[in-house]
C-alpha positions in Angstrom: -42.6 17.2 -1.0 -44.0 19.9 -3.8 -47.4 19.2 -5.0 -50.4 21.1 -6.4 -51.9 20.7 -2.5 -48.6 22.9 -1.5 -49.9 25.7 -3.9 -52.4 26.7 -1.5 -51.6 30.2 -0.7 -50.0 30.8 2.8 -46.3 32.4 2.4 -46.4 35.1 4.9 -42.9 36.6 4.0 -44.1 40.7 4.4 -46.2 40.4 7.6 -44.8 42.8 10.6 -44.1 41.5 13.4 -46.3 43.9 15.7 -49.2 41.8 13.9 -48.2 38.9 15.4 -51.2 37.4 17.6 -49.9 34.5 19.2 -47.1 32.2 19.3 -43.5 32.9 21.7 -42.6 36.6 22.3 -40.6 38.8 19.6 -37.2 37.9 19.4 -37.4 34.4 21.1 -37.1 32.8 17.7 -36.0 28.9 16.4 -32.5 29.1 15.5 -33.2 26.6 12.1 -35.6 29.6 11.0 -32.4 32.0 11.0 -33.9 34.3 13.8 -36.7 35.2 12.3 -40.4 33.7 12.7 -41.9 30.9 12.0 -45.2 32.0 9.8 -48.6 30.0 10.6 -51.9 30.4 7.8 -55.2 31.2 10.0 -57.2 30.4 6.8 -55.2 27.2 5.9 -54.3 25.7 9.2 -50.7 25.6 7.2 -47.5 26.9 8.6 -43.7 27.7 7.0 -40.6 28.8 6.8 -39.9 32.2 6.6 -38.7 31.6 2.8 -41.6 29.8 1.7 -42.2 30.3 -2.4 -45.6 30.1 -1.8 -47.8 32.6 -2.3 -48.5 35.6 0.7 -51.5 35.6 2.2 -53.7 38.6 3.7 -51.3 39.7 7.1 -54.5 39.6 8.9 -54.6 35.9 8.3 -51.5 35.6 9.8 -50.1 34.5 12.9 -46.2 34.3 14.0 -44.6 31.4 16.0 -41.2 31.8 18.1 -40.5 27.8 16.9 -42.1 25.1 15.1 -42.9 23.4 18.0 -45.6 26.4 19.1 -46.9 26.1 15.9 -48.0 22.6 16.3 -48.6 23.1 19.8 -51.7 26.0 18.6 -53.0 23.6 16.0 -51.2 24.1 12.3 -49.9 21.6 10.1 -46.3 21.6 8.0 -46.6 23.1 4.9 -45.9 20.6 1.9 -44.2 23.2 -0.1 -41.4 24.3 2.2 -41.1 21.2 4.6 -40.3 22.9 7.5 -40.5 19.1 9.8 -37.5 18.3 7.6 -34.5 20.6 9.2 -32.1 23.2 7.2 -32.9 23.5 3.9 -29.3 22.0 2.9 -29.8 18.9 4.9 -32.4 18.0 2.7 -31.6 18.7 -0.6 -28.5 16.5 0.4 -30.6 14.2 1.4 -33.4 13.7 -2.0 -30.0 13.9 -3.6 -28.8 10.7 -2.1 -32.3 9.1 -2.0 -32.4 10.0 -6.2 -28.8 8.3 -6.6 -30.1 5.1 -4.3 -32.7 5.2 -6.9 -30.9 5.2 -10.0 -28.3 2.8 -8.6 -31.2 0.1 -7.8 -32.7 0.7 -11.4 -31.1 -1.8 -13.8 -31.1 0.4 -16.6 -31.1 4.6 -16.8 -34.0 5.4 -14.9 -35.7 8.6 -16.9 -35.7 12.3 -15.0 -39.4 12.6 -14.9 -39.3 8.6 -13.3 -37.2 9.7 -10.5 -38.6 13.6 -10.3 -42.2 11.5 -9.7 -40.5 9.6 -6.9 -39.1 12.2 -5.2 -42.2 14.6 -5.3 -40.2 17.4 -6.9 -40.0 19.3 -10.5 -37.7 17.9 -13.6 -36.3 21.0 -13.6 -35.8 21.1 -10.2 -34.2 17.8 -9.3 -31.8 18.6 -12.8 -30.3 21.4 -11.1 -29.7 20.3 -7.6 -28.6 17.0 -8.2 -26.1 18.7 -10.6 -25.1 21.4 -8.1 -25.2 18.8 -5.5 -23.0 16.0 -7.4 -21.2 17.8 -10.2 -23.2 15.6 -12.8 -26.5 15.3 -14.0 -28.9 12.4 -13.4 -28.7 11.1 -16.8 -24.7 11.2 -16.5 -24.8 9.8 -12.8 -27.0 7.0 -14.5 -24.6 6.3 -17.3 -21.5 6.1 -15.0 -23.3 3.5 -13.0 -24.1 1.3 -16.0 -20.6 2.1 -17.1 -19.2 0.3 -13.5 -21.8 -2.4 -14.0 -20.2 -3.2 -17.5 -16.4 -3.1 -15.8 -17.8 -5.2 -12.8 -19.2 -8.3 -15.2 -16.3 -8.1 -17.7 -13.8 -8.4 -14.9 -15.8 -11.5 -13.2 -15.4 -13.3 -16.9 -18.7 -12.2 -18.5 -19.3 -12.9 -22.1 -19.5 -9.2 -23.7 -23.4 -10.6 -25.6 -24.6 -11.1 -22.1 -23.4 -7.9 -20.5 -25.0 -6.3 -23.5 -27.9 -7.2 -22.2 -27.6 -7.4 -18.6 -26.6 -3.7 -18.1 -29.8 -2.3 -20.4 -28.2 -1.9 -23.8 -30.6 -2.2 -26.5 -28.1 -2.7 -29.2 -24.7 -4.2 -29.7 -23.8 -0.6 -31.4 -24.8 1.6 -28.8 -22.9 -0.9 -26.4 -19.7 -0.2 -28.4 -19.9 3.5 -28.9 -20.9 4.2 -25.0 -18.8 1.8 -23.0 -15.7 2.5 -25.6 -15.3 5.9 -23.9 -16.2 4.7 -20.6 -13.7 2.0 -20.5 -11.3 4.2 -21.9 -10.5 1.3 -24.6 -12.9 -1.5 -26.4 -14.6 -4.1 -24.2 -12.6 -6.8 -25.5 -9.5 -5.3 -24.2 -10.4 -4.4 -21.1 -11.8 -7.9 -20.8 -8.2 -8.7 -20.9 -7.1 -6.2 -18.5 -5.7 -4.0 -20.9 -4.1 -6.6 -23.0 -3.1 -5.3 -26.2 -2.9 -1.8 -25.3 -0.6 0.5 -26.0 0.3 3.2 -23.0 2.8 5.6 -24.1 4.7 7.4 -21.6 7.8 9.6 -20.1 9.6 11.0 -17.9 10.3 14.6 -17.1 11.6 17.3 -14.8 9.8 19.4 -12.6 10.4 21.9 -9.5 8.5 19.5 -7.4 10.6 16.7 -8.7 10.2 13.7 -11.3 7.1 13.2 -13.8 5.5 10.3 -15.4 3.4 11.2 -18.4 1.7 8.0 -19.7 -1.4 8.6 -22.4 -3.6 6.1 -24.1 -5.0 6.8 -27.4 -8.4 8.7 -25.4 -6.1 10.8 -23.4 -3.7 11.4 -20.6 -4.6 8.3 -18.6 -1.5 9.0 -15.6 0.0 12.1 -14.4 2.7 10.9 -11.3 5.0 12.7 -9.3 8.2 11.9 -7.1 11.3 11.9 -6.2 12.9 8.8 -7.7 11.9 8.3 -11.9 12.8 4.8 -11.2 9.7 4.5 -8.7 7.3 6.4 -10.6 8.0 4.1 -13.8 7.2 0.9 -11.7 4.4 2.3 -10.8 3.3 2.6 -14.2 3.7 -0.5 -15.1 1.9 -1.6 -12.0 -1.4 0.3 -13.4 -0.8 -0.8 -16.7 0.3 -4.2 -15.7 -0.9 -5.8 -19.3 -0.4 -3.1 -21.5 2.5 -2.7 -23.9 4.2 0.5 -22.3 5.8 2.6 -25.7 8.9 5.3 -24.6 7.1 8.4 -26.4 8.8 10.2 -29.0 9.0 13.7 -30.2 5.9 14.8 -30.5 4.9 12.9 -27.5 7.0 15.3 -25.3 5.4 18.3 -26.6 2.1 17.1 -24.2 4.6 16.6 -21.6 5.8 20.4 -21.6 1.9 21.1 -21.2 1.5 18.9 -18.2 5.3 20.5 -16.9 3.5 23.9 -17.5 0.2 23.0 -15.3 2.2 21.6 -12.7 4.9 24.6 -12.6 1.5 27.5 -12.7 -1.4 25.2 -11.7 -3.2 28.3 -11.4 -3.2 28.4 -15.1 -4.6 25.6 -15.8 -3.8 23.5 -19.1 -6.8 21.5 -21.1 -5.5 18.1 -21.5 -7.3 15.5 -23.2 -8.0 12.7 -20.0 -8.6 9.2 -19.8 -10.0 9.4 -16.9 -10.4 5.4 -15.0 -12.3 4.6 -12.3 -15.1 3.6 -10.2 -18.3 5.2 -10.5 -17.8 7.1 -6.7 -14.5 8.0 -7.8 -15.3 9.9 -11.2 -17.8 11.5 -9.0 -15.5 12.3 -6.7 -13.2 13.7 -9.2 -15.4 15.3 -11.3 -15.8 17.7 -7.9 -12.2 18.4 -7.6 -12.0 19.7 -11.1 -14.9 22.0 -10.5 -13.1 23.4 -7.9 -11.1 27.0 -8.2 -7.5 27.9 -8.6 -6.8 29.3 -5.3 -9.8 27.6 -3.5 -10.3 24.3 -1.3 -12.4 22.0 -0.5 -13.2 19.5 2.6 -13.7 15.9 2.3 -17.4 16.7 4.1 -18.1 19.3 1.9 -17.2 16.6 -1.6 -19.3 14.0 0.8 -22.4 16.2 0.6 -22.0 17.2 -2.6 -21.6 13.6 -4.5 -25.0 12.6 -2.2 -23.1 10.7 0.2 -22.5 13.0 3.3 -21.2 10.4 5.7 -18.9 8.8 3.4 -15.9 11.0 4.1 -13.6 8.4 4.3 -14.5 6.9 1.1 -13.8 10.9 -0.6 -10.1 10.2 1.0 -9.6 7.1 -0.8 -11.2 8.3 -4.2 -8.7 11.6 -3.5 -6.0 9.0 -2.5 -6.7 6.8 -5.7 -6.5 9.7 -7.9 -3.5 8.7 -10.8 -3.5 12.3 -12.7 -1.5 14.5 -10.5 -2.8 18.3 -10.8 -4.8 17.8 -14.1 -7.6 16.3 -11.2 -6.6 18.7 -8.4 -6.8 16.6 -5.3 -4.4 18.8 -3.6 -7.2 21.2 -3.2 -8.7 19.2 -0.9 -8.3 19.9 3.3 -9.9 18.8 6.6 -12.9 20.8 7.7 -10.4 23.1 9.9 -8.3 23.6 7.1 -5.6 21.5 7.6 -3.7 18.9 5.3 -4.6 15.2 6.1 -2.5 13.5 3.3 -1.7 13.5 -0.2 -0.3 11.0 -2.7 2.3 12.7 -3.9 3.5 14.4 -0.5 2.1 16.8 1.7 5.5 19.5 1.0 4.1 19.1 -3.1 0.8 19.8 -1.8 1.8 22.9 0.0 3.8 24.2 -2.9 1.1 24.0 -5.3 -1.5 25.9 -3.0 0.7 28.3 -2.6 1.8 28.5 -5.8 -1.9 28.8 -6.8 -2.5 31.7 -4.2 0.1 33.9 -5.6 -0.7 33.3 -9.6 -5.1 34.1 -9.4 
């Protein structure tokens, strides 16, 4: 990990190669180091990676190692800086990525950047921006979806909402309210009753890939669904929204719907539609991935596995994809096998299909 001992001098990024006074011959190089040496410190005892951010030392201080396992072999230690013990430079950032979200998921309440930057041995600022580019969000938001699936957790076992305040770190009943009221995507008290009391408007529409299903809560679109049968994609609704009062939209309602028509006719386009977005803390992460994804791009389940932290759970990205109720507006269609190739999609693999293709031809 980073530390002030790593700031001892001993990058050796400009050294020649005919300097090179020990180690394996020119050109037998460690794959890992992408063909070119491994850099040992003469002074320091300290070798690195080729792209160590440390600073260079005198050349003739400098000796050059075909692998890291001749460097050890003549006597010099890892650096601290650069880690060269710990494999590609990829693996590991995936890897303090999912060690920082193990951390903030044990924590009970939101575990503070400079807490978890401490534990990992890195910088704020550096753990802010790879845990962002690695997971789409940043700590603090990773933190606050966790505490948001805590509250949904106790309130669907029965909870009383003056405990959970209190169980899931809230310091106040207010800040309670104003936080887990967009969370929830409705008060506690309602989704206490599982929806009870809410009011989901919907409708149906017409599309070149078929029949729609627009249904909205008052934060947003909260279900985008496509099919063949209208009939089938309205049960469905109510399935999801099996306690809430489901309204028949009027008017104005449809004008959102001809939005949502538009995005699915030229997804390319893209449309910005206020979302209600539900679901488990992995699958807003999950999802939050997909939208960051391009118009005319993909994306493997392996490669949304490494970025939410979790790079083995490739078959729980398939489910969070499969669970996905807004159609398009969270562009799971984007998403292929690591050859390239469809594995499934809600909504059917043809739609899927038409939509990349669609996209390819409109950016």
């Amino acid at each position: 990990m980073p530390g002030a001992a790593a700031a001892q001098g001993h990058r050796v990024g400009n050294a020649p190669a005919r300097q090179k006074t020990g180690g394996a011959p020119s050109g037998e190089h460690d794959a890992a180091a992408g063909g070119a040496p491994w850099r040992g410190v003469t002074t320091t005892g300290i070798y690195c990676r080729p792209t160590c951010g440390s600073r260079p030392p005198k050349p003739e201080n400098v000796r050059l190692f075909g692998s890291r396992q001749d460097a050890e072999a003549a006597g010099f230690r890892p650096c601290r800086r650069c880690r060269p013990q710990d494999g590609p430079i990829g693996d590991r950032h995936a890897e303090l990525v999912a060690e920082a979200c193990r951390l903030i998921e044990a924590d009970e309440g939101i575990p503070s950047v400079s807490a978890l930057a401490h534990a990992l041995g890195m910088s704020e600022g550096h753990l802010h921006r790879l845990f962002k580019a690695q997971t789409g969000l940043t700590p603090r938001a990773f933190a606050q979806e966790k505490r948001a699936q805590d509250v949904r957790e106790r309130l669907s076992r029965g909870r009383r909402i003056t405990e959970t305040i209190y169980e899931t770190g809230f310091g106040s009943s207010g800040r309670f309210y104003a936080v887990t009221r967009k969370s929830l995507g409705m008060t506690p008290s309602h989704y206490k009753a599982h929806g009870t009391g809410e009011t989901i408007r919907f409708a149906v529409g017409q599309t070149s890939l078929g029949a729609i299903v627009v249904a909205s809560s008052d934060s947003g679109v909260a279900a985008i669904l496509l099919g063949d049968d209208p009939k089938a994609l309205l049960q469905d609704l109510q399935d999801r929204f099996a306690h809430a009062t489901l309204v028949g939209a009027d008017t104005q309602y449809e004008t959102l719907v001809a939005r949502v028509v538009g995005l699915v006719e030229a997804p390319a386009m893209g449309a910005k539609l206020p979302l209600d977005v539900r679901g488990t803390v992995f699958q807003r992460r999950v999802w939050k991935v997909l939208q960051s994804v391009p118009p005319g791009s993909t994306i493997s389940y392996d490669e949304i596995a490494k970025a939410v932290g979790c790079p083995r759970a490739v078959g729980a990205v398939a489910s969070a994809c499969a669970s996905n109720p807004l159609a398009v507006a969270i562009p799971c269609h984007r998403v292929v096998k690591a050859d390239g190739g469809d594995w499934g999609y809600t909504w059917g693999l043809d739609r899927k299909r038409s939509l990349l293709f669609r996209e390819a031809g409109q950016v």
